[in-house]
Residue frames relative to the residue before (quaternion, step in Angstrom):
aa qw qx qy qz dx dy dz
X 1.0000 0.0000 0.0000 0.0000 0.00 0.00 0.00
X 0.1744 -0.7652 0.6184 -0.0407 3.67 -0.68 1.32
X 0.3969 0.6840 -0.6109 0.0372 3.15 -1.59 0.06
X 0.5366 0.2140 -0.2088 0.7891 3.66 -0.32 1.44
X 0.6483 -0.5057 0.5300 0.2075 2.33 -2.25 -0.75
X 0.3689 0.7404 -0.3494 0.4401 3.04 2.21 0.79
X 0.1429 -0.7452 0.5980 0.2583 3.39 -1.01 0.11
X 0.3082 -0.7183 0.6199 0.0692 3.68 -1.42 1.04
X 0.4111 -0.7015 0.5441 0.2071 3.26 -1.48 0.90
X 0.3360 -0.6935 0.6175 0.1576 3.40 -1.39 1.24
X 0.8573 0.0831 -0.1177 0.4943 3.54 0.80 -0.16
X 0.3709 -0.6527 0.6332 0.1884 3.92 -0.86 1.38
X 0.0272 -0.7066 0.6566 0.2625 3.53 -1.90 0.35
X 0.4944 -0.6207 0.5105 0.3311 3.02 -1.23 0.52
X 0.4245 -0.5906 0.5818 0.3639 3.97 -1.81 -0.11
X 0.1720 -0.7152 0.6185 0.2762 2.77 0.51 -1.97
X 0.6365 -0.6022 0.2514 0.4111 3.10 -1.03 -0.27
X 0.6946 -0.5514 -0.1706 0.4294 3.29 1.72 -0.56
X 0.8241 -0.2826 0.1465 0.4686 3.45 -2.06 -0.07
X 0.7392 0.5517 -0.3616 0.1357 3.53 0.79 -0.69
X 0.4849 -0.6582 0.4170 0.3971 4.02 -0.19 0.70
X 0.7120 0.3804 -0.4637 0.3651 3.62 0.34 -0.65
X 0.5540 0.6170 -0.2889 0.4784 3.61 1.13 -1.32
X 0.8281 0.2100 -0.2196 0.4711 3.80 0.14 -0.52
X 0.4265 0.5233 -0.5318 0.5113 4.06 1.05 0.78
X 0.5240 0.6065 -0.3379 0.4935 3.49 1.33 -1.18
X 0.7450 0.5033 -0.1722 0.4026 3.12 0.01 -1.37
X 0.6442 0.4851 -0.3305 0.4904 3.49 1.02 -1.12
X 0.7719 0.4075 -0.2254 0.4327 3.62 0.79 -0.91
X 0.7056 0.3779 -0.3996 0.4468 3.29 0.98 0.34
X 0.6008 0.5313 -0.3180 0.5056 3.47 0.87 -0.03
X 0.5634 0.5655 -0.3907 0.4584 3.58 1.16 -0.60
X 0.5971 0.5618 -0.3963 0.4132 3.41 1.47 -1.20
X 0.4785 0.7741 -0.2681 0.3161 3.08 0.90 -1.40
X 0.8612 0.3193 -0.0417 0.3933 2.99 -0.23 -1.45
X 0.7498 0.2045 -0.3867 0.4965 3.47 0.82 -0.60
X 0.4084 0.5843 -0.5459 0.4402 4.27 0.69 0.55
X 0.7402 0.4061 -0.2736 0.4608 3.45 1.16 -0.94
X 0.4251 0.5203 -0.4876 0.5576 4.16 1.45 0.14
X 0.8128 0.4843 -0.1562 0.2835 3.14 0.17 -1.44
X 0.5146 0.6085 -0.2627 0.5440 3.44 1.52 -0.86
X 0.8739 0.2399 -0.0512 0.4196 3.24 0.18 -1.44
X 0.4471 0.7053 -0.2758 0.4760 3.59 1.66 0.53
X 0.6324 0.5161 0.0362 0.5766 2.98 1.59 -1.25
X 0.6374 0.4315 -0.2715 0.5778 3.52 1.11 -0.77
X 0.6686 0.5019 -0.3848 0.3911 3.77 1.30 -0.60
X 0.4657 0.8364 -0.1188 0.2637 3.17 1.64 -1.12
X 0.6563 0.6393 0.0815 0.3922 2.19 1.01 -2.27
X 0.6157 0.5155 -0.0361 0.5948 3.66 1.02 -1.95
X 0.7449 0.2466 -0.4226 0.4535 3.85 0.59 -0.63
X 0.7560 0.5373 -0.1963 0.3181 3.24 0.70 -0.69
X 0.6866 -0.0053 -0.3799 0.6199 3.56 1.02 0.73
X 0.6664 -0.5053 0.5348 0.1207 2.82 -1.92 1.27
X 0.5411 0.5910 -0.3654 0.4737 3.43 1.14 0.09
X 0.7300 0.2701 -0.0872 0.6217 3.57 1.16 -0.64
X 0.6871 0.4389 -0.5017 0.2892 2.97 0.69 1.06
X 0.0621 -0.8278 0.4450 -0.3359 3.19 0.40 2.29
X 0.4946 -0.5810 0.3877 0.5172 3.86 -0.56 0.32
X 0.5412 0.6422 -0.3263 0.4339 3.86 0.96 -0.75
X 0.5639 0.6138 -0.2232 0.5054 3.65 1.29 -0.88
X 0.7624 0.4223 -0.1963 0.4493 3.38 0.55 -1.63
X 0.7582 0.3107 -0.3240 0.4729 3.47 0.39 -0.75
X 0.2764 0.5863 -0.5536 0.5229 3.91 1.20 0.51
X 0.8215 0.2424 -0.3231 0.4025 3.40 -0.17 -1.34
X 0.4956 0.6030 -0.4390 0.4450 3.67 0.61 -0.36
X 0.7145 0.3020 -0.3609 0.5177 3.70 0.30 -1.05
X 0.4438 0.6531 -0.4689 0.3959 3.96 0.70 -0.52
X 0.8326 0.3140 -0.2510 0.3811 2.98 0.10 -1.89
X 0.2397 0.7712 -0.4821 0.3395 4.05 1.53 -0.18
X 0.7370 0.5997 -0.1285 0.2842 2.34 -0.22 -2.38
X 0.7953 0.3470 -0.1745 0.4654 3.55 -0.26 -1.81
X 0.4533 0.7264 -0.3396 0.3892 3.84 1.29 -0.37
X 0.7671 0.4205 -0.1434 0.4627 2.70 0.26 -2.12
X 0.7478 0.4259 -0.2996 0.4118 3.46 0.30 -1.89
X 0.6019 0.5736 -0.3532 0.4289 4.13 1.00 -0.06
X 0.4488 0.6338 -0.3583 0.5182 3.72 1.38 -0.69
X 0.8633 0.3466 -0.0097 0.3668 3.39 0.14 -1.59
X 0.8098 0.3366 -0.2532 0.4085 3.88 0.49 -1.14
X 0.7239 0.3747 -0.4263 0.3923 3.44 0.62 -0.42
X 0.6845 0.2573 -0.4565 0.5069 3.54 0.30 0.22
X 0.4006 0.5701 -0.5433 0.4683 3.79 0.25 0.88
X 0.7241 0.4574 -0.1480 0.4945 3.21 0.79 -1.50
X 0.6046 0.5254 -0.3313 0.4986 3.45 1.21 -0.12
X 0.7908 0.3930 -0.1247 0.4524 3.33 1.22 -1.14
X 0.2881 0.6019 -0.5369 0.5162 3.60 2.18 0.44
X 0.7311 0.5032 -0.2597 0.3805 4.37 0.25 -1.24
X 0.8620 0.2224 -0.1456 0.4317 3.48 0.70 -0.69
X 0.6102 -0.6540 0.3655 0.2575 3.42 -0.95 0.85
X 0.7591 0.3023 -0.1563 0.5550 3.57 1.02 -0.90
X 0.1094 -0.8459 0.5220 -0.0009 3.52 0.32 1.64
X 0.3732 0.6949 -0.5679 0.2353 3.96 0.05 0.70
X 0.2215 -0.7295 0.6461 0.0369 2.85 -1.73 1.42
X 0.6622 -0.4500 0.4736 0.3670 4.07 -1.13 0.94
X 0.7383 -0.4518 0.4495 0.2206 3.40 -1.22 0.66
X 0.6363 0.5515 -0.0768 0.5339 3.29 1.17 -2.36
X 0.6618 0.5022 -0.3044 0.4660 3.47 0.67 -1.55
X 0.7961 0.3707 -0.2525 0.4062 3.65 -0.01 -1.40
X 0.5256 0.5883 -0.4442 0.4247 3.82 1.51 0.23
X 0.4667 0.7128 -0.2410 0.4648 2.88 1.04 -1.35
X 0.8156 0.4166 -0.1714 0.3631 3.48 -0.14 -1.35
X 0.5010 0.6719 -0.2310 0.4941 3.25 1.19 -0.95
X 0.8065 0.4545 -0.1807 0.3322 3.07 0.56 -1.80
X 0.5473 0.6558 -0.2457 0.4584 2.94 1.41 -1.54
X 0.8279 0.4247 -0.1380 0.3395 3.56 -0.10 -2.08
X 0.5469 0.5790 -0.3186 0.5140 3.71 1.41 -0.81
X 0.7425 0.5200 -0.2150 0.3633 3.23 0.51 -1.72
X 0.6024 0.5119 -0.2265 0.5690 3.78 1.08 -1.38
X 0.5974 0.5166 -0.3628 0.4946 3.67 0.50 -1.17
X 0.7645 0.3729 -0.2537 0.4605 3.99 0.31 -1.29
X 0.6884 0.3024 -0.4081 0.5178 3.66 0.41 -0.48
X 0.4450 0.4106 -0.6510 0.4577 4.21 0.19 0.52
X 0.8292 0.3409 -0.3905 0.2091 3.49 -0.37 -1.17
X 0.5603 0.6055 -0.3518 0.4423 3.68 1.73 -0.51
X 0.5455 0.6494 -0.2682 0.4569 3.13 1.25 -0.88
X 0.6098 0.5118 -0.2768 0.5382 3.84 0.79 -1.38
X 0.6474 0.5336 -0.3299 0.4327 3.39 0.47 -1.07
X 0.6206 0.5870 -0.3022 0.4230 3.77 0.78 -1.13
X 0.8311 0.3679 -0.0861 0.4081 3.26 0.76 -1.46
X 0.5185 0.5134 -0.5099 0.4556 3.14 1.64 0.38
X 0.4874 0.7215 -0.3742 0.3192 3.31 1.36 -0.64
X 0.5869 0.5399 -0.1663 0.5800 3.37 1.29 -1.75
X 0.8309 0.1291 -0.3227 0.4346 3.80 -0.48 -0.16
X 0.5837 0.4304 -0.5109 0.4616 4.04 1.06 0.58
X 0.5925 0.3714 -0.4907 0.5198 3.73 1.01 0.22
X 0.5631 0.6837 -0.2970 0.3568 3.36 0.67 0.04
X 0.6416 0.5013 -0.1462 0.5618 3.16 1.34 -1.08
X 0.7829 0.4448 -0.2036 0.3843 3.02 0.64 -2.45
X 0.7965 0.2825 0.0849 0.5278 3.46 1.07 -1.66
X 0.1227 -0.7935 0.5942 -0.0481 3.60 0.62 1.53
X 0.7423 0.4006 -0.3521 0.4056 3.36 0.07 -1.39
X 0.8608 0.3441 -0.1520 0.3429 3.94 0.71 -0.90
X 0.2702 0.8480 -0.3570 0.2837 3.10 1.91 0.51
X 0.5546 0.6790 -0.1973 0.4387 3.62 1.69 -0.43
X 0.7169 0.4393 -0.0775 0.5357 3.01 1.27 -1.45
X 0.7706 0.4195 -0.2738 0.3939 3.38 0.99 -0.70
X 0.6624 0.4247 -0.1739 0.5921 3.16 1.17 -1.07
X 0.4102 0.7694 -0.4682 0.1435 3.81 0.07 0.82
X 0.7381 -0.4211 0.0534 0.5244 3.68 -0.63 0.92
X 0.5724 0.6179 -0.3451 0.4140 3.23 0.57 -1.25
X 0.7137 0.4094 -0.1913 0.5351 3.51 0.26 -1.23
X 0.5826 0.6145 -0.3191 0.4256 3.58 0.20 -0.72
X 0.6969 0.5277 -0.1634 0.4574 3.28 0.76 -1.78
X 0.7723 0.3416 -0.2711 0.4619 3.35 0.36 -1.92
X 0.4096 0.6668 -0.5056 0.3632 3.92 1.29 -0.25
X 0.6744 0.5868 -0.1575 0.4196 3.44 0.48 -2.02
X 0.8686 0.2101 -0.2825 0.3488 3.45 0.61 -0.76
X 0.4778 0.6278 -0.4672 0.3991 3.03 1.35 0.44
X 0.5756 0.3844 -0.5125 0.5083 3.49 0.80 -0.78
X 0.6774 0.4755 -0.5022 0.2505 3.75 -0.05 -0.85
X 0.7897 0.2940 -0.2494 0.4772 3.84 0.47 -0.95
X 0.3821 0.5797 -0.5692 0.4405 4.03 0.60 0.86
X 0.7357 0.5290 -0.2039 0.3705 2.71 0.57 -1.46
X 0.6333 0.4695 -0.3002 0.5369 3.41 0.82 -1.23
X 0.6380 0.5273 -0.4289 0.3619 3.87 0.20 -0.92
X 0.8195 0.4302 -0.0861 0.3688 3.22 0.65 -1.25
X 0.6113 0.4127 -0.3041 0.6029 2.95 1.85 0.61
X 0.5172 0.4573 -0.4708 0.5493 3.30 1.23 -0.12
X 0.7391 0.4669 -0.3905 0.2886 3.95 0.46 -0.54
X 0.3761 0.7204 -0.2733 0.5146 3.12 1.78 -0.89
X 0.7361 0.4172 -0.2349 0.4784 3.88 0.16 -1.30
X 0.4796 0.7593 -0.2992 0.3224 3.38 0.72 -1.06
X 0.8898 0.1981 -0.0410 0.4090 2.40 -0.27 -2.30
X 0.3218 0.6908 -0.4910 0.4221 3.81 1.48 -0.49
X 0.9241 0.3194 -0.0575 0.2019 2.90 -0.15 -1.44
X 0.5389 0.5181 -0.3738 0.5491 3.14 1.55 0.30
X 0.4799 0.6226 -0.4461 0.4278 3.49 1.05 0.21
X 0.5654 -0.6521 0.4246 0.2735 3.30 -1.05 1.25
X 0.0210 -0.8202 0.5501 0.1559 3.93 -0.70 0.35
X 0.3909 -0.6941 0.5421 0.2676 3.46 1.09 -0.09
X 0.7200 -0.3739 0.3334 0.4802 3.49 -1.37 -1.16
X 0.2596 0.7333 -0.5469 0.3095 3.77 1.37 0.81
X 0.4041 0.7734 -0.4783 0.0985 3.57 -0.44 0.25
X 0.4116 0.5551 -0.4998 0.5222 3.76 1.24 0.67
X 0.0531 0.7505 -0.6569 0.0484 3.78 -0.74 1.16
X 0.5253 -0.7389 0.4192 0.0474 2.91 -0.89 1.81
X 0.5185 0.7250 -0.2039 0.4048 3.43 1.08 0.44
X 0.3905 -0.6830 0.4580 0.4138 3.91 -0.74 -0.04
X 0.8061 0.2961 -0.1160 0.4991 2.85 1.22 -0.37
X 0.1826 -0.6818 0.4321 0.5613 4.00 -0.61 -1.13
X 0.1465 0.7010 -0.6761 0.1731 3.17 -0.79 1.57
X 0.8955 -0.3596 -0.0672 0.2534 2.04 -1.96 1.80
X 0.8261 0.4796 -0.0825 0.2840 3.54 0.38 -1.62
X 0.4335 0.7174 -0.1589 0.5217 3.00 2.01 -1.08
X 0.7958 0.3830 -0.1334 0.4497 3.59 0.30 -1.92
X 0.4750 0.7189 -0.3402 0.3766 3.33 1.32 -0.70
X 0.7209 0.5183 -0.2100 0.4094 3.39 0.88 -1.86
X 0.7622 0.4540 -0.3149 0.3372 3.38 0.77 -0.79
X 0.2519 0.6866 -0.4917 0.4726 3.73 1.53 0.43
X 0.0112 0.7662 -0.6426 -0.0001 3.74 -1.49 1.49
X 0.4815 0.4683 -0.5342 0.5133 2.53 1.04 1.93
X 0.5629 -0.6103 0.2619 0.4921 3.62 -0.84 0.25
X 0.3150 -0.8280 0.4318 0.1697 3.30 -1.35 0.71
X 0.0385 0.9655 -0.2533 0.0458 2.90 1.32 0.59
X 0.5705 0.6516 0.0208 0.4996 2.81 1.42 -2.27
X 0.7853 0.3391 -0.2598 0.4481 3.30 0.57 -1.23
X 0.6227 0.4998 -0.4761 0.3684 3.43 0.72 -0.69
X 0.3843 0.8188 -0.2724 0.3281 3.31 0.86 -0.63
X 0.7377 0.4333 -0.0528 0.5151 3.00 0.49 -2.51
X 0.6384 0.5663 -0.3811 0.3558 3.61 1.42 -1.38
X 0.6756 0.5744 -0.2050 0.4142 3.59 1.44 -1.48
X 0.6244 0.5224 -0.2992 0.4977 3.55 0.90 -0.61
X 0.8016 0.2957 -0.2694 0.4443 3.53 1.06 -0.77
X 0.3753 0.5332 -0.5564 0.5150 3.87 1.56 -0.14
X 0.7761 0.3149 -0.3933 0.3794 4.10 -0.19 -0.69
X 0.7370 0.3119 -0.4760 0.3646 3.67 0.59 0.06
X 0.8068 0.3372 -0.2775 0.3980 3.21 0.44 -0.45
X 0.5533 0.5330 -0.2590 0.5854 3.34 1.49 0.17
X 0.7709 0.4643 -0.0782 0.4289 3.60 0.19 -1.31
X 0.7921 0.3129 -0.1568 0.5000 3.38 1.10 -1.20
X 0.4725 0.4589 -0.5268 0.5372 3.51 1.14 0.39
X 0.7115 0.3205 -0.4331 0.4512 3.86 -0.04 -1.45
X 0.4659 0.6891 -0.4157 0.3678 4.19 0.33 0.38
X 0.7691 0.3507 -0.0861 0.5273 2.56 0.60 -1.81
X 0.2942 0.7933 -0.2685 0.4604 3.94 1.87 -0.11
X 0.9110 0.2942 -0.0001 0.2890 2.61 0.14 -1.95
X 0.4131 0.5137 -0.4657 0.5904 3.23 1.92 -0.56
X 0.5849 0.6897 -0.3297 0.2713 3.53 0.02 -0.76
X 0.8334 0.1977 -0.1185 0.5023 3.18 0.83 -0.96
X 0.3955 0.6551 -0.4287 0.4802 3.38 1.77 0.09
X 0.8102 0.4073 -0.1746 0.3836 3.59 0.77 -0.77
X 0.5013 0.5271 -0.3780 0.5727 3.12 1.94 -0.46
X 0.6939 0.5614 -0.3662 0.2632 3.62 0.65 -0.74
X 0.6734 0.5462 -0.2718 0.4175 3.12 1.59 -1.28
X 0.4959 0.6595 -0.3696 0.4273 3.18 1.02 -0.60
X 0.7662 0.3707 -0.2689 0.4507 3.38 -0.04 -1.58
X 0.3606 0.7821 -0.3447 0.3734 4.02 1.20 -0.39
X 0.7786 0.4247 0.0973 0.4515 2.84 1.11 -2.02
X 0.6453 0.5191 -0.3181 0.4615 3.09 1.50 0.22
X 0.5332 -0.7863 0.2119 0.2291 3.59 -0.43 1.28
X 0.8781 0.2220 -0.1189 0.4067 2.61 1.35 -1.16
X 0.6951 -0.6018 0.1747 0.3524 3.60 -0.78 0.95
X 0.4393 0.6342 -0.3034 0.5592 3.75 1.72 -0.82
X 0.7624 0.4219 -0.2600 0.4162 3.42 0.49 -1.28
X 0.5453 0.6652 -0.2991 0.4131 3.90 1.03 -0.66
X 0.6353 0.5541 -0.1830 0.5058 2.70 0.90 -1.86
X 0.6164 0.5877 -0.2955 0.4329 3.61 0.31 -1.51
X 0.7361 0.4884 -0.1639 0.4391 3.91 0.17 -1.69
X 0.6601 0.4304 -0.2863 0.5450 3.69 0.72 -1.55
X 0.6103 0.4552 -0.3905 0.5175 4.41 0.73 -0.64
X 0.6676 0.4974 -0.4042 0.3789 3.54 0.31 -0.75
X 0.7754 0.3408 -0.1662 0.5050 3.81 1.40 -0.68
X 0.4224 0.8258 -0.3330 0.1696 3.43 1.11 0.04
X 0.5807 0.6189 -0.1434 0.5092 2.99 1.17 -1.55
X 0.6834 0.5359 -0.2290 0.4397 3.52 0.57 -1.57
X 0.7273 0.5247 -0.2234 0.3818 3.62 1.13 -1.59
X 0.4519 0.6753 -0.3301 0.4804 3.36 1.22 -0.63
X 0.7953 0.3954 -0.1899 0.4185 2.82 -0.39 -2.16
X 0.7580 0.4554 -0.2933 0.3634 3.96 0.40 -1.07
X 0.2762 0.6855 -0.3456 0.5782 3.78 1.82 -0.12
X 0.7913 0.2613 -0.1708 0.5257 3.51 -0.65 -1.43
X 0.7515 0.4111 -0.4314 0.2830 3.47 -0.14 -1.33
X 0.7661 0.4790 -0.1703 0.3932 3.91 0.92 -1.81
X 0.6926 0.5612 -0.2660 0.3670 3.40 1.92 -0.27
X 0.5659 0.5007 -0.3081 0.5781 3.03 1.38 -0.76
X 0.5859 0.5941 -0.3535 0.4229 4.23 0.99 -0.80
X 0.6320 0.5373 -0.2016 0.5208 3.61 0.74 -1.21
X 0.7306 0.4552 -0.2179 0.4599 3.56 0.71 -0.93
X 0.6658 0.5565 -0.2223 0.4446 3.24 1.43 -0.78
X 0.8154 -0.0572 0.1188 0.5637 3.57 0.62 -1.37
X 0.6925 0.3797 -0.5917 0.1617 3.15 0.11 1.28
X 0.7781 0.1042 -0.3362 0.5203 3.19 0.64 1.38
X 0.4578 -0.7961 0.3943 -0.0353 2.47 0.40 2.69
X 0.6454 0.5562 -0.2819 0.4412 4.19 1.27 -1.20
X 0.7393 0.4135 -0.1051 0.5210 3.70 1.10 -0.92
X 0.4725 0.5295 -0.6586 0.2503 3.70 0.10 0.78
X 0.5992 -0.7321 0.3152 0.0752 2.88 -1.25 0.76
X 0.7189 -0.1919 -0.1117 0.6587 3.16 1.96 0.51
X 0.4571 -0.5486 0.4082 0.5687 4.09 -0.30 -0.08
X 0.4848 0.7164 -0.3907 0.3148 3.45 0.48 -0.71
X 0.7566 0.3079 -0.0659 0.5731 3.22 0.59 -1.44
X 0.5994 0.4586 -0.4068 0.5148 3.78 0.72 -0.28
X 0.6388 0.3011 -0.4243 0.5668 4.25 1.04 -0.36
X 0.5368 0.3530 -0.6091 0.4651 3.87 0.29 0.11
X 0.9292 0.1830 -0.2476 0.2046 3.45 -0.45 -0.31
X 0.4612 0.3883 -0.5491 0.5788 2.89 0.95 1.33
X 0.2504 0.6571 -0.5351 0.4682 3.45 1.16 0.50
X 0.5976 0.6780 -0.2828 0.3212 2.74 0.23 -2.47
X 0.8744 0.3381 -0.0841 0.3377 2.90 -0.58 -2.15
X 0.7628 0.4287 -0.2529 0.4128 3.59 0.60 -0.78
X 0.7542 0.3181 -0.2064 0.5361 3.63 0.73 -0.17
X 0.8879 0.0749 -0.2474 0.3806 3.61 0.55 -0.97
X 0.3479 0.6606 -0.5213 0.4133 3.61 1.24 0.72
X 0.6754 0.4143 -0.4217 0.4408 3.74 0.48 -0.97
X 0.6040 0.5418 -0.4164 0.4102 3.93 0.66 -0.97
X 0.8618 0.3071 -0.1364 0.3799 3.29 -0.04 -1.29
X 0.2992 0.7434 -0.3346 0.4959 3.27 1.30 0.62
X 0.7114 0.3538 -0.1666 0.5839 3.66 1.03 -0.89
X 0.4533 0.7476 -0.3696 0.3147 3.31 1.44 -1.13
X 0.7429 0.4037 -0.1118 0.5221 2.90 0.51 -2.27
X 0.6614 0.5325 -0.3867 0.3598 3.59 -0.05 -0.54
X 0.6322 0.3967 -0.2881 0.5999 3.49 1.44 -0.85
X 0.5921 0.6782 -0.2732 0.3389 3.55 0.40 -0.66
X 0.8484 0.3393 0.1132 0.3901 3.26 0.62 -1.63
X 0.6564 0.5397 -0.0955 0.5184 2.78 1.69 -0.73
X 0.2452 -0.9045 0.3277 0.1195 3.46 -0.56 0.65
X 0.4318 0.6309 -0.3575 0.5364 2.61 1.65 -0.62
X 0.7684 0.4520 -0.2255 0.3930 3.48 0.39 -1.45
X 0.4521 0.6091 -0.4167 0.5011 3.32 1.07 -0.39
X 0.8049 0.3957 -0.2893 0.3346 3.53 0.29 -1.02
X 0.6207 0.5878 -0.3127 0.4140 3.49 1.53 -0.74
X 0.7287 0.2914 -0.4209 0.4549 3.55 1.02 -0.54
X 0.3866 0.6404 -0.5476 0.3749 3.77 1.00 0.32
X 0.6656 0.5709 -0.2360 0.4188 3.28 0.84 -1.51
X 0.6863 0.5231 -0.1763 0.4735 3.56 0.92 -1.46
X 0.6815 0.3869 -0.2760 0.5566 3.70 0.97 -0.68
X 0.6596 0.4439 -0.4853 0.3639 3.83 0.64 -0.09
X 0.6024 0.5972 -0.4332 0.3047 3.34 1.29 -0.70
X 0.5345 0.7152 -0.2200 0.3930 3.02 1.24 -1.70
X 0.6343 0.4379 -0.3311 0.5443 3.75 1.13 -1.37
X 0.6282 0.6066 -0.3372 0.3517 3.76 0.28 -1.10
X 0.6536 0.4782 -0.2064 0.5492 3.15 0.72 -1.64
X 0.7366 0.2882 -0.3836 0.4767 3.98 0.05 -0.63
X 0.5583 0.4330 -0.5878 0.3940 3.76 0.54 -0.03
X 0.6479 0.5564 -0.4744 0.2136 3.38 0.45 -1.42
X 0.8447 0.3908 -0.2376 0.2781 3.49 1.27 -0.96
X 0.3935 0.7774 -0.1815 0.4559 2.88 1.64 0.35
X 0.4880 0.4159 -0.1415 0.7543 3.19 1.98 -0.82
């Protein structure tokens, strides 16, 4: 690829995390777990949601949406890691390392719009029990869902773009597990000023103005439940939001730490652990907590495992 009197790279390599063979077989076997607890985890939680009529609630749907996130995102990234833990010459296609970008940015932005949604859903819930029907109804629910889905995507398709129209010359070692966003930046031998910029302007909208629009959220869920008298009933309200609170913690903390002030990390090292973090053990433990915490769900896979038991006696007899 030519243009000028510059030359452009047709193919990017990756580091990883590292050169050593025993350290990255480890690594291969523990992430492999990883990743397929996090299919399976978050496969099951979709499963689960179609199959009883009990979970099918607006709180449900955007579950399976963040599910279907999750297994997205954590699919962009680990299996070709895990490919590139075995072999020595770890390079991804130009096309490929767009792609990714697009993919992992895009997924990455519809979760946090998405969180936002579902704080929405459990503060009409709280604030507005009696009118939680009326407000929160498919229609709405839907045109919710696809908004987080096509923000996100826009704002990763511009993101890629403009990345990628930056000149790289004969840069093409990316210090990274992966090619994200910040990584590909560096290898531009031109200034990158602008972009960080574009990177900061878009971490606060599509980042910033969800954990906002969060936080009002849970300011009002909190006061509320405050205002409830009786302790059963507290208890009750603060479960209805747990799961969610967690999950929006890890996801908006580890995100905030990551890219919104792209000039101040504190070493690459620590910037691939935590996009580690996020990319591998946020999608797993994501179902975890949702099974865990959750009661409702609790009861469906009780419910789901007795049939399952029935059903193997019946054949068994």
């Amino acid at each position: 690829m030519g243009m000028g009197n510059q030359t452009y790279v047709r193919e990017f390599i990756l580091l990883g995390l590292s050169s050593d063979w025993d350290t990255r077989v480890s690594l291969f076997v523990l992430f492999l777990i990883i990743y397929m607890v996090t299919v399976l985890g978050n496969f099951f939680i979709v499963l689960l949601i179609r199959l009883d009529s009990r979970l099918h609630t607006p709180m449900y749907f955007f579950l399976t949406n963040l599910s279907l996130v999750d297994v997205s995102y954590a699919t962009s990234i680990v299996p070709q890691m895990l490919v590139h833990l075995l072999i020595e010459h770890k390079a991804i296609p130009f096309v490929s390392c767009a792609a990714q970008l697009f993919f992992s940015l895009g997924l990455g932005g519809i979760e946090f719009v998405l969180l936002a949604v579902m704080a929405y859903d459990r503060y009409v819930a709280v604030c507005d029990p009696l009118r939680y029907s009326v407000i929160m109804h498919g229609g709405l629910c839907t045109r919710l869902a696809i908004t987080s889905w096509v923000s996100g995507s826009l704002n990763s398709l511009m993101q890629t773009i403009i990345t990628f129209q930056l000149p790289m010359c004969t840069n093409k070692y990316i210090d990274h597990i992966s090619c994200e966003l910040l990584a590909v930046v560096r290898l531009a031998c031109v200034d990158t000023s602008s972009n960080e910029i574009i990177i900061m302007v878009s971490s606060i909208v599509l980042l910033m103005t969800p954990f906002c629009l969060v936080l009002l959220s849970y300011i009002q869920i909190i006061s509320t439940i405050l205002k409830i008298q009786s302790t059963e009933g507290r208890k009750k309200a603060f479960h209805t939001c747990a799961s969610h609170l967690t999950v929006v913690v890890l996801c908006y903390g580890m995100a905030i730490f990551t890219y919104i002030q792209p000039r101040s990390s504190p070493s690459i090292l620590q910037e691939k652990l935590t996009s580690l973090f996020y990319a591998i053990l946020t999608p797993m433990l994501n179902p975890m907590i949702y099974s865990v915490r959750n009661k409702e769900v609790k009861g469906a896979w009780q419910k789901l495992l007795g049939q399952l038991s029935g059903l193997t006696s019946k054949l068994a007899t």
